[in-house]
N, C-alpha and C positions, 0 to 999 in steps of 0.2 A: 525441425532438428531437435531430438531428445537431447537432453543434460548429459556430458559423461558422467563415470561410474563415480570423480571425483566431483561431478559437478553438485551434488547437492549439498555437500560439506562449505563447499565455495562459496555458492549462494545463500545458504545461512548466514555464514560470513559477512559477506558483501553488505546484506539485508540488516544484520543487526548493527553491524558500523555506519548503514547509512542513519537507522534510526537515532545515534549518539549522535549521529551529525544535526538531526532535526531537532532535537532537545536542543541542543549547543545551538541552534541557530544557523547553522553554517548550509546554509539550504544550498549552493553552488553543488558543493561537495556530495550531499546527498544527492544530488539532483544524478548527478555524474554517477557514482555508485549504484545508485537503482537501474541507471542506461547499462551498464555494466554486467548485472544482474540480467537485465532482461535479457542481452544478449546471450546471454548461459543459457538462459530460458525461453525463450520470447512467448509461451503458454501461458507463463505465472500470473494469474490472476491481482493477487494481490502486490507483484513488483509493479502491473498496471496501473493500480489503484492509487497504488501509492506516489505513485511519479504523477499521475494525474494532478492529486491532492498539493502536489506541490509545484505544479503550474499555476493550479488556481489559485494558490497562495503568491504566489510572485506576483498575479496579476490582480489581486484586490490592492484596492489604498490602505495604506500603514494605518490609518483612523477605522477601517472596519475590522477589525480584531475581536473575535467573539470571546465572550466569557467561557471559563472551563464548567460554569452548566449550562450553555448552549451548545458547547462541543459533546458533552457529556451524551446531553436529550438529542444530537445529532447522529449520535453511533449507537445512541438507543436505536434510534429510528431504522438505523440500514441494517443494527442487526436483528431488527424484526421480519425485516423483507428477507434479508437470507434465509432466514428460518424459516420462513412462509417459501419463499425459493426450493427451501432442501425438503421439506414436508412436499411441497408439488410435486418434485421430481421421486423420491420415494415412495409417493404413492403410486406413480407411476409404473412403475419397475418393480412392484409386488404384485 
């Protein structure tokens, strides 16, 4: 099922209030918003991604909390694979 014609205005929406949610802390809330979202969408990569990230965050213990430079060198890291991702699939298709 595609987004309606208002659906990506929505899902911006939705997407950026859940992210105030995850700053704040309020990971329920987000949690809820991104189900929300997806269902607008249920294609969007990254409302996946992101709801993923915040299961696994509900299910790690309160004492494993990484540092903002192990998060930092963590989204380094995925977004060298996307890049290596989109270079693959680019070369492909030229």
């Amino acid at each position: 099922m595609a987004p309606s014609a208002r659906g990506p205005q929505e899902l911006e929406a939705l997407v950026a209030l859940a992210r105030r949610f995850v700053e704040q802390r309020r990971v329920p809330e987000a949690t809820e918003l991104y189900r929300v979202a997806q269902r607008l969408d249920p294609r969007n990569l990254g409302v996946q991604l992101a709801l993923a990230q915040l299961r696994r965050q509900q299910h790690e213990p309160a004492g494993t909390a990484r540092t903002p430079h192990e998060q930092a060198r963590e989204e380094a890291r995925r977004n060298v694979i996307d890049a290596a991702h989109f270079l693959g699939l680019a070369h492909l298709y030229t």
